[in-house]
Each structure stands twice: as C-alpha cells, then as structure tokens.
C-alpha angles and dihedrals in degrees: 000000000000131000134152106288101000103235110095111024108022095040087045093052083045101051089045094051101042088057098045081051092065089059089063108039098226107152096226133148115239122191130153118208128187119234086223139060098221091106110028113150097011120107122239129297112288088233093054087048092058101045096051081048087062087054097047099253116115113209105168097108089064121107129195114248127185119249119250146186086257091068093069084061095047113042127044101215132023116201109197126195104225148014089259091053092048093056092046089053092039094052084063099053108117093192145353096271085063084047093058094059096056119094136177091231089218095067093071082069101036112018123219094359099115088212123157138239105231118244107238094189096104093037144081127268094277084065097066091034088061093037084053086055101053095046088046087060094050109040090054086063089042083053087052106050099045091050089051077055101062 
C-alpha cells in the first residue's frame, strides 16, 4: 500500500487488510510506504489511528516508511492511492515486470477507472471516515481474490 507520507491512507489499507487476510488464512506479507520522506519513522496520524481503532484495527505500531526500488523484489503487487503516486512508483520500475505490480487500488473496486482514494489529511473526521470506507470496500475484494489464489 503506498501513498504520499504514509500515515493516513497507506497505514490504514494496510491495517484493514491485514485484518480481512486473517480471516483467510493466506500466509502473505502486507506493508504500506510514502512516496514521500516527509514521515519516516512517525507513526501514523493520530486521526487514522482513531478511526481504524472504531473499526477494531489498530494501526498505531506501525511506523512510515519511504518507498524504494527493494520493494519491487519483495512484494508482488503494489496498490497505490493515487495517480501521483502511481507515477512516483512508476518512475522507479526498473522493468516491466516492476510496472505490472503496480496497481491504482481502486481499481479493484472500479476497473479500469483510475479513480483516487482522497487524501483526508487536510480535512475533518467525516474524511477518513469516508477514506476508511472506500479501502474497506477494496481490500475485501483484494482478500478475495487472493484467497480464491491460493
């Protein structure tokens, strides 16, 4: 999961499929990274944090790290959160192989849309209720289809 700084939407896709993925028993390994290294090292926004808490996911071990070039060697798909992010994940491919694990996350939802996931950073409570929401809805299908994978 990768968005820009890695403490509201990334750390919040992680933390709900992390916990869809217990239900399935698929032995997978799940990290979020920033774009960006504004955040390394912080934990994720204290309003994230609270809202995967009303939903029974704690998120607030975690820590923001900053994307790399390794992670093309050690995850087989990378679900980014917006088309900026896309392009900053893209502009470290080093093949085609890299390109073809990279995935807008929404369109597991919506294929082929392209759409973003909002940013709640600069907005009130109802925004990362909503961003919650929408992840929610994607990771389940991710779930599935991985489980269906195994």
């Amino acid at each position: 999961m990768v968005c820009l700084g890695n403490i509201c939407r990334s750390p919040l896709g992680e933390g709900i499929l992390r916990e869809k993925i217990k239900k399935t028993k698929v032995e997978i390994t799940i990290d979020s990274a920033g774009t960006a290294n504004y955040h390394i090292g912080e934990h994720p926004d204290k309003r994230t944090i609270e809202n995967a808490l009303k939903h029974n996911i704690d998120i607030s071990t975690l820590k923001a790290r900053q994307f790399s070039v390794e992670d093309y060697d050690n995850f087989d798909l990378i679900f980014v959160m917006d088309s900026s992010n896309y392009s900053d994940v893209i502009s470290l491919a080093r093949n085609n192989e890299d390109v073809r694990k990279v995935e807008m996350i929404l369109n597991r939802v919506y294929p082929n849309a392209n759409m973003s996931v909002p940013d709640p950073y600069f907005g009130g409570e109802q925004g990362f209720e909503n961003v919650f929401t929408i992840l929610n809805n994607a990771c389940e299908i991710i779930a599935d289809s991985l489980n269906k994978s195994k």
